[in-house]
N, C-alpha and C positions, 0 to 999 in steps of 0.2 A: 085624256087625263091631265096632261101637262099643260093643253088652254087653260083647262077648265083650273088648275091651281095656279093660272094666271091671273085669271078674270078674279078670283076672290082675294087676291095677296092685292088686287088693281081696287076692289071695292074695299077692304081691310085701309088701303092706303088713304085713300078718298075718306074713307069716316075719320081716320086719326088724322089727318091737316087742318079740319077747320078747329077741332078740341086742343090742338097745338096749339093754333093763334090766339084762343081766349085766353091763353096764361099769361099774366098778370107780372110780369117784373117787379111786383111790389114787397121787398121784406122791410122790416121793423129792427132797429141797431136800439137795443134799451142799456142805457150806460146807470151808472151807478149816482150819478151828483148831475146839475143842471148844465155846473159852468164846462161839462165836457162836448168838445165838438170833435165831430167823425171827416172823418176824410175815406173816398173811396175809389182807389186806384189814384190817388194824391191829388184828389180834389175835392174842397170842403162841400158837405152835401147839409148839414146845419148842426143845428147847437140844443143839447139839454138831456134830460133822462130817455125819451124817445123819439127819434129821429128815424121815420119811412123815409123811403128812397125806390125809386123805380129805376130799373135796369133792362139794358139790354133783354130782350126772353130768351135769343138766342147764343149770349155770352152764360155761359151757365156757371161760371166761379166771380169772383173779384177778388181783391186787395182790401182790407179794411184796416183803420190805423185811429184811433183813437185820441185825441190829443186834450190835456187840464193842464192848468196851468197850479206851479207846484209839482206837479207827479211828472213819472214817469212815462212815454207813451206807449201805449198796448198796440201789439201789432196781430192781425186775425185774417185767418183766408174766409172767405164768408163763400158759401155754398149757394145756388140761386134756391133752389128748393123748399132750402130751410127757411122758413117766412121771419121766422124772430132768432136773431142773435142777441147774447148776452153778452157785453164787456166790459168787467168791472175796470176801473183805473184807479189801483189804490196806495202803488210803490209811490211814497212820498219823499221828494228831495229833500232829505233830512240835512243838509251840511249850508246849506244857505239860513235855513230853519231855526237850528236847534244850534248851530257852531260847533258841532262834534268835532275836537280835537285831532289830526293825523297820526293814525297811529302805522307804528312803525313797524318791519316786516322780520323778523325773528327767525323762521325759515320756513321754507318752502319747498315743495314735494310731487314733482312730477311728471318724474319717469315713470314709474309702474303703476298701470292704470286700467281697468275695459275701457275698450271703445268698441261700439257695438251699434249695427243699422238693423233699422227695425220697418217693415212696413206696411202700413195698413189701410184702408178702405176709409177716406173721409168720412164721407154720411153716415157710416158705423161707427165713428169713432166722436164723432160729434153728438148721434145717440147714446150708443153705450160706452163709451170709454175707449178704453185702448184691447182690441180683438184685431190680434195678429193675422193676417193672411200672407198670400203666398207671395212669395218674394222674388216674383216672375221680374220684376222692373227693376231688378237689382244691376243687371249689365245695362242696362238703359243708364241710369243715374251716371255710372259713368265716372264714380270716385271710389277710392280705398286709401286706405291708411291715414284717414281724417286727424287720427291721434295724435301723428308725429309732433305738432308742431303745440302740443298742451301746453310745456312749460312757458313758451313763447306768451301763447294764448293768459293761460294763466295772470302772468307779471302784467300783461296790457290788461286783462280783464279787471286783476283790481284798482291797477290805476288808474282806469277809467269811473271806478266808480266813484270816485273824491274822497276816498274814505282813509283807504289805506296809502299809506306813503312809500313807494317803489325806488326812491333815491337811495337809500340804505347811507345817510352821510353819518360823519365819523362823530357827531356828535348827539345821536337822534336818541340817547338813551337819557338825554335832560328834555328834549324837546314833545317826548310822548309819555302822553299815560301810561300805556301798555304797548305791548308788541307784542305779534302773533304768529302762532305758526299754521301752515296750514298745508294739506297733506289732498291730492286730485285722487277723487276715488273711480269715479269710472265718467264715459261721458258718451251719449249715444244720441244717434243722429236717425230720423223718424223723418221718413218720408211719405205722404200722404196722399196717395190717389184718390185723384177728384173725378177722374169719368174713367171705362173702361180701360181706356189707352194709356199707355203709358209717356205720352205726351204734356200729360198734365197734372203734373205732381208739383206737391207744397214741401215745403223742408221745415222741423222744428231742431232747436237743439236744447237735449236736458242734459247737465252736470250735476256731479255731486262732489262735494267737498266736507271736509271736516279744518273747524276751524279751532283753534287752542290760544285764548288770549292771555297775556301772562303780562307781571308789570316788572318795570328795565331790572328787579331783582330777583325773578326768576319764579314771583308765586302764582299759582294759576290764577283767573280771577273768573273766568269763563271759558266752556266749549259748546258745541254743538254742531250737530252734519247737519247740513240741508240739500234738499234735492230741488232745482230750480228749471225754469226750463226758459227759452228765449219765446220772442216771439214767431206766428207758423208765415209762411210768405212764400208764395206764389213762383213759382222756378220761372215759369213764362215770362215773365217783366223783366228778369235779367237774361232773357236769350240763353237760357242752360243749358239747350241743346247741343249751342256753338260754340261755347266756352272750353277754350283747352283746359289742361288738367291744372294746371297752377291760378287758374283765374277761378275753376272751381272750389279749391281748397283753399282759396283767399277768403271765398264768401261763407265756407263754413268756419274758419276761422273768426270771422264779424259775428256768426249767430253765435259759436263758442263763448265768446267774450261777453256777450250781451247776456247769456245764461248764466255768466261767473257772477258777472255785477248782481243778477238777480237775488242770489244767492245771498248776499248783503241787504238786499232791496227787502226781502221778503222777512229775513231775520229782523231785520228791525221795526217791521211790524208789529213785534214781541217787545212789550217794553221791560222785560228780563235783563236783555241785553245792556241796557244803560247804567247797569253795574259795575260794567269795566270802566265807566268816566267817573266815576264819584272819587272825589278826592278821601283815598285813605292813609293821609299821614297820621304816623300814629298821635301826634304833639302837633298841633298846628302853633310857629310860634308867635303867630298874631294875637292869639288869647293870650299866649303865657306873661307871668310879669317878668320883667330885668331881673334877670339875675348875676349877683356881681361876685368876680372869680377875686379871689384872695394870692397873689402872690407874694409873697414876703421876700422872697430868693430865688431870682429867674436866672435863667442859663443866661452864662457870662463868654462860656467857650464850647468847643468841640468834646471835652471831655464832661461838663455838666452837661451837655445836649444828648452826651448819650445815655446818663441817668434820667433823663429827661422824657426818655424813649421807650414804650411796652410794648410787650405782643400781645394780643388778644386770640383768645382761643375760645373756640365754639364748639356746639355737637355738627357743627357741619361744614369747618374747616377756619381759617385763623385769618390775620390780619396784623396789623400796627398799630398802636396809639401814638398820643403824645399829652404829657402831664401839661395842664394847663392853667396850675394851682396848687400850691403845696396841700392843701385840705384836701387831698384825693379827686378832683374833677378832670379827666380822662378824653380827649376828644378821638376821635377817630370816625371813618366814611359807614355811612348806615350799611351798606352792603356787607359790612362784616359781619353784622350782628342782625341782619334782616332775617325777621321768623326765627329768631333765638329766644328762648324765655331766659329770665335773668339768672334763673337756677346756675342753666349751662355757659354762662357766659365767663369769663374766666382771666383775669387780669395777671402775667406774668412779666416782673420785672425786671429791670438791669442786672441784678444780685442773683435772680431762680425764682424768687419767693410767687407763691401765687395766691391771688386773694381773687373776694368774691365783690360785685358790682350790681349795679342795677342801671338801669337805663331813667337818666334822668329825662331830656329831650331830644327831640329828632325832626332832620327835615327832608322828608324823601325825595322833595325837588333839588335840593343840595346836594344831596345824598352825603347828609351828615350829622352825625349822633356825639352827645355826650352823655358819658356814664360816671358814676358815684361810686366810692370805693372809701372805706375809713379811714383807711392806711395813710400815712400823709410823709410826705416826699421832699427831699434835701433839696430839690430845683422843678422848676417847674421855665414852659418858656411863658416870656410875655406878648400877650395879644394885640403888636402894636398898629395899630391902625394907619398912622401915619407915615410910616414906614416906605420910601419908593422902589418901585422895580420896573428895570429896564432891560429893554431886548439886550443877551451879552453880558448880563451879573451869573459872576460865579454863586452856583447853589451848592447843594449838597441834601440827598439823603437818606433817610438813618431808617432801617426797618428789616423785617424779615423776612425778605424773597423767597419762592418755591419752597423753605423747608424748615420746620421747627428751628435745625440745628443750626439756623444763619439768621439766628437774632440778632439784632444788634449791627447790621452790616452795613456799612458807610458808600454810599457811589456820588460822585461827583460827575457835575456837566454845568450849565449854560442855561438862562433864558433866555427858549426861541423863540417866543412870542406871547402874547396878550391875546386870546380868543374870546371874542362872544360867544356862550353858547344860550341855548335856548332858556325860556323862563326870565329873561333880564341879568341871567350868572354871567361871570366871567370868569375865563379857562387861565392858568397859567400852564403855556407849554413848554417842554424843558427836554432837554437830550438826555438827561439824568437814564441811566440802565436799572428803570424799575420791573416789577412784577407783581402776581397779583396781590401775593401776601404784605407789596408793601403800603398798599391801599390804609389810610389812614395814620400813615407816617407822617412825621416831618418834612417840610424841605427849607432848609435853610440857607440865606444867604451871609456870608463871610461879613463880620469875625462869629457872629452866633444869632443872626436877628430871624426869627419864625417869622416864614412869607405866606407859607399857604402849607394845604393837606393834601398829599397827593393819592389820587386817586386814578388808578392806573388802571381802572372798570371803563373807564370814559373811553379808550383808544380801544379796546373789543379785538384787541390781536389782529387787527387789520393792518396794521403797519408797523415798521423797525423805526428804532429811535427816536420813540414819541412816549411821555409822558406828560400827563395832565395832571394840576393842582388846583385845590377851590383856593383862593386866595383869604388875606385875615378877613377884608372887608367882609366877604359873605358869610365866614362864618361870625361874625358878628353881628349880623344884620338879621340872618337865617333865624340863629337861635336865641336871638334877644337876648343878647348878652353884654356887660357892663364893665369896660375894661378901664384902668385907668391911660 
């Protein structure tokens, strides 16, 4: 009995070797455009929508990697069996392109997160989708706690993709359209058995994230999650078997990253997204015509400088002016009055008195508004242009720090410097002890000449004894305005 189920396992053996050799290493890679060329196991095999390739018979996976020029490359483990693969390449390098602005990074999210291995049966999963099986290869693989290193992954993941700007510098609230926040929602790592053994597994990685883009004054402008995944690749080519544990969580850290950019890559496939770039100043003031400010009687001292001075109060918290016209025109930083309707907007002066305004002009790269009020006022400062300032002039000034009840409060300091900041503006920085409310104040250099408008939004409480001022020039240049 035991010959005899030798002789038939010997003739079974015998008929299956010569039907072995007639197979054919031939699949078919059908890409999406002509000018894309395939590479397989990092050698080009040729160029266009359909490129065959004959292979080993008895290598039964490969490497396949995609490459156009313009996009992004597609990475694919190619199965021998499968005769025809599909790989679209359609993540387009938008920032060479298109000139999408850097935007700036608002915050970020991630500690608390899934992470989570999944693993399944290539040729099923290439068939049908994703059909989980048994997770026999899971000590094999040979890694755990992939997730620790997200937030790391995260920060390199979007800076790699050119989009988002990872410096986080003290100035980047003039230098970007918007800035974003964004929150690591889970992130899992998919391992893919290609033959029985657990020798020969592919790794993917999917993230998901939620993204919240907002512009430097706090309005949403866009959200959305997306679920992205890296490209799948072949464990065998990097020796995974022999890889200690920190050279393995290196490489999942690269596909981590690669999945984050995706993420971006794939969103902007959606031309929705290109909302957060449109310029929404509310007053552009390259249309507007000159408008020329009436002073009759400008601050001469420290004491007209401080009638010279309002607070401005919103539905959603307050600020500084400064009269810049007897006729009622009011200047002060758009941030105080950003997403206020004129209803709420609320002008309180030297005396108590409080009136009502409207928002004449505004320039949100400035981040600076002038508003209208009837009421007409004993001093006003003047707008002098020509005016010098130098590292080391005594300033001063005048506004309502942290609290209704400190209108009107005087601090004196120093100019520390002349900053370029973004957009072609220039910073005036000063050791002056401001705060947020005194955003849209004065700052004056001695005996009473208006230098600039400070705007203490710009320093983002990242550092002590830094205030920033838009100087006269920009706001005259900004809001088209006609001084003598």
């Amino acid at each position: 009995m035991v010959n005899l189920m030798r002789i038939l396992l010997l003739i079974l053996f015998c008929n299956l070797t010569p039907v072995y050799g007639q197979i054919k290493g031939e699949i078919t890679i059908k890409t999406n455009s002509n000018d894309c060329e395939v590479f397989i196991d990092g050698v080009k095999k040729g160029k266009g929508k359909s490129v065959k390739i004959t292979v080993d018979p008895k290598k039964m996976f490969s490497q396949i990697r995609v490459e156009r020029l313009g996009y992004h490359t597609e990475n694919e483990v190619v199965y021998f069996k499968d005769k025809e693969i599909i790989v679209d390449v359609k993540r387009k390098i938008y920032k060479s392109e298109s000139g999408i602005p850097p935007i700036g990074i608002k915050d970020l999210s991630g500690d608390k997160f899934e992470a989570d291995y999944f693993f399944y049966d290539y040729k099923e999963y290439r068939k049908n989708g994703f059909a989980q099986i048994d997770a026999r290869c899971f000590t094999e693989s040979g890694v755990s706690g992939f997730g620790e290193n997200a937030g790391k992954n995260l920060l390199l993941g979007l800076s790699a993709s050119g989009y988002i700007d990872t410096n986080n510098t003290l100035f980047n609230t003039e230098e970007h359209k918007c800035m974003v926040e964004i929150s690591f929602n889970y992130a899992r790592s998919f391992f893919y058995q290609i033959e029985k053994d657990c020798n020969s597994l592919s790794m993917q990685m999917q993230v998901g994230l939620k993204y919240d883009f907002k512009d430097q004054f706090g309005k949403k402008l866009y959200s959305f999650d997306r679920d992205s995944k890296s490209g799948t690749y072949f464990l065998n080519f990097i020796n995974w078997g022999k890889l200690e544990y920190k050279e393995k969580t290196a490489f999942m850290d690269k596909l981590m990253q690669e999945a984050i950019v995706n993420t971006l890559q794939d969103e902007f496939l959606d031309s929705a997204i290109y909302v957060i770039f449109k310029d929404d100043e509310v007053l552009n003031a390259s249309k507007l015509n000159e408008l020329k400010l009436v002073s009759s009687t400008t601050v001469a001292d420290m004491k007209s400088a401080l009638k010279a001075t309002v607070t401005i109060k919103t539905n959603k918290g307050f600020g500084s002016g400064c009269v810049v016209s007897n006729d009622g025109y009011i200047l002060t930083s758009y941030h105080v009055i950003a997403d206020a309707p004129d209803s709420s907007i609320k002008i309180i002066t030297n005396k108590g008195d409080t009136l009502s305004c409207k928002i004449n002009r505004t320039s949100m790269i400035a981040d600076l508004a002038l508003l209208k009020t009837e009421k007409s006022f004993p001093f006003s400062f003047s707008l002098n242009n020509s005016s010098e300032i130098e590292v080391t002039d005594e300033v001063v000034a005048i506004g309502t720090p942290a609290s209704m009840e400190l209108s009107q409060t005087v601090s004196k300091g120093i100019v520390s410097g002349i900053r370029k900041g973004g957009n072609g503006l220039t910073l005036i920085q000063t050791d002056v002890s401001v705060s947020p409310g005194n955003s849209g104040g004065p700052l004056v250099k001695s005996p009473a000449t208006f230098i600039g408008v400070v705007n203490s939004k710009i320093s983002g409480g990242r550092a002590e004894g830094l205030g920033f001022c838009t100087p006269v020039s920009d706001v005259i240049t900004r809001l088209k305005l006609k001084v003598k």
